[in-house]
N, C-alpha and C positions, 0 to 999 in steps of 0.2 A: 291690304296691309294698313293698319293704324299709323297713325303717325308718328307713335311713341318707339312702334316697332320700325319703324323707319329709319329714324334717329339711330338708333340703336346698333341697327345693321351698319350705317354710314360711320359711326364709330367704330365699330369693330374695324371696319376697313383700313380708315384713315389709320387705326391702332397696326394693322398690320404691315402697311406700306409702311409708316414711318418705322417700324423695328427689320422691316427687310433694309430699311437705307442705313439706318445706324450698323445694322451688322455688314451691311457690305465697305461701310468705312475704316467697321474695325478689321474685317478680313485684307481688306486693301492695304493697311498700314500697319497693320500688327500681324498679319501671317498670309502673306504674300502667295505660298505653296498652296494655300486653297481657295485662288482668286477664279482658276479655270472652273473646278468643280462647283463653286457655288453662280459663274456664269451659265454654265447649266443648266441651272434651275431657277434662272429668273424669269422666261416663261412659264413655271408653275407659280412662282409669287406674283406675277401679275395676273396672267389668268384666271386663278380660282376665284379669288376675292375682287375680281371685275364680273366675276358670273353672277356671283351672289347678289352683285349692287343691282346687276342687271336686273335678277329675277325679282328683289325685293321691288323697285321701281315696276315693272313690269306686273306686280301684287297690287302696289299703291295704284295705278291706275286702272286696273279694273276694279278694285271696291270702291274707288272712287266715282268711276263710271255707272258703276252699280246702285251706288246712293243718289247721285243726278238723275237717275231713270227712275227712284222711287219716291224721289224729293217732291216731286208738283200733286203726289195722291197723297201723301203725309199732309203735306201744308193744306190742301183743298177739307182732307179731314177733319183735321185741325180746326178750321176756320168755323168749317157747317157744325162740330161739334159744340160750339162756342154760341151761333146763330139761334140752334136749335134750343136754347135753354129761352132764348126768347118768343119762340111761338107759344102764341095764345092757347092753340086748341090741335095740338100735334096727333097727324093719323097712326093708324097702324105700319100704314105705307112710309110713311116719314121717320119713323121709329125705328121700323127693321133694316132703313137703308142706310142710319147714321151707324145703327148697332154693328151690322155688317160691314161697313165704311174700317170703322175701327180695327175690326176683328180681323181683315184682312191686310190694316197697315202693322198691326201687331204681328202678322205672318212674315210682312215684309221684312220688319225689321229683326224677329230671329233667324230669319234667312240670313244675316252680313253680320249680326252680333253673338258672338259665344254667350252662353247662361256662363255665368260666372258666382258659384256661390247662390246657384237660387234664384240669381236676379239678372233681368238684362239692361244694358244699360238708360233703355228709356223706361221704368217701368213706371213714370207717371201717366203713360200711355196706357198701360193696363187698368191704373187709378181712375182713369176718363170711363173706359167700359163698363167698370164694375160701379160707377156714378151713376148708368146708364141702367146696368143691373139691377139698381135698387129703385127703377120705376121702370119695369118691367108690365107688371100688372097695369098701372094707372097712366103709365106713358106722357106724363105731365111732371116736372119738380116742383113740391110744393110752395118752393120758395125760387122763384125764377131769376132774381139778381144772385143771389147768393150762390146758388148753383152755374152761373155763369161767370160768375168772379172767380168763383173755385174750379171751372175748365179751363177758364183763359191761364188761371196761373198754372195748372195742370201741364197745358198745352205748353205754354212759353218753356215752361223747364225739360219737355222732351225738345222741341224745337233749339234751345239751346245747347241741349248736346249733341243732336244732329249736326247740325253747325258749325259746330266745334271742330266736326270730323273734316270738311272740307277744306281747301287749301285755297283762303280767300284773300284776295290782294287790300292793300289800301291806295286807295284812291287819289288820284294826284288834282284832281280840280274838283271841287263840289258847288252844285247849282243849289243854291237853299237859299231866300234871301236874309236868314239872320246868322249865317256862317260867313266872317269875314277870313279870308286868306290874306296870310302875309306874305 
């Protein structure tokens, strides 16, 4: 579960619990005769909507879980993607292992993202492969900076939406020696 749908559910909650407490103030003080019948059913107002938070939470942490388990073969890809634009005189064998690298983190990641309208949401990841695609034959880019400038920014923009998706803290002390804390 996304984060957005997280939210979302946590609102609905919080929307629901507060409108079961408003109604049980109005029933308490303005119609007394249905204070029994609606104690009744304050086990179903609690319970459903503690199910739902439950299972939502219990969503958020395995797709989270999920993306941490596929997160170090992205990055790793990523990276040699990026490498590879710098070798001199790239094999066959170096070629079908970055092509496949990709094509498999591209698997990865429709496995945890819905196609939405065509697209998923890294498809600068697909942009990297079909980079790749168009030196198929000659297994070389003719132009070696440029084609690495053009994966790195490729890369950074899937890896920032990866990113995105994780539930990352900030940091209470940082070791850098030109970051001063106050």
């Amino acid at each position: 579960m996304k984060k957005k749908d997280l939210r979302r559910l946590l609102f609905f909650v919080v929307l629901v619990y507060s409108i079961a407490i408003i109604v049980s103030i109005v029933i308490f003080f303005a119609i007394p005769d249905l204070t029994d019948e609606f104690l009744s059913l304050i086990p179903f107002i609690v319970a459903i909507p503690a199910a739902l938070l439950t299972r939502g939470f219990q969503k958020r942490a395995s797709y989270i879980s999920s993306l941490r388990g596929i997160w170090p073969k992205l990055a790793e890809t990523g990276r040699k993607a990026i490498e590879y634009a710098e070798i001199e005189n790239p094999t066959e064998d170096q070629y079908r292992e970055i092509v496949l690298a990709i094509s498999v983190s591209i698997d990865h990641l429709r496995m945890l993202f819905k196609n939405v309208g065509g697209y998923y949401p890294v498809e600068s990841l697909k942009s990297i492969y079909e980079e790749f695609d168009k030196i198929r034959d000659i297994k070389k880019f003719k132009n070696p900076e440029l084609a690495r400038d053009k994966i790195s920014t490729l890369w950074h923009q899937a890896r920032d939406a990866i990113l995105e998706e994780f539930d990352r803290v900030i940091p209470t002390q940082y070791i850098a020696p030109e970051f001063e804390q106050n």
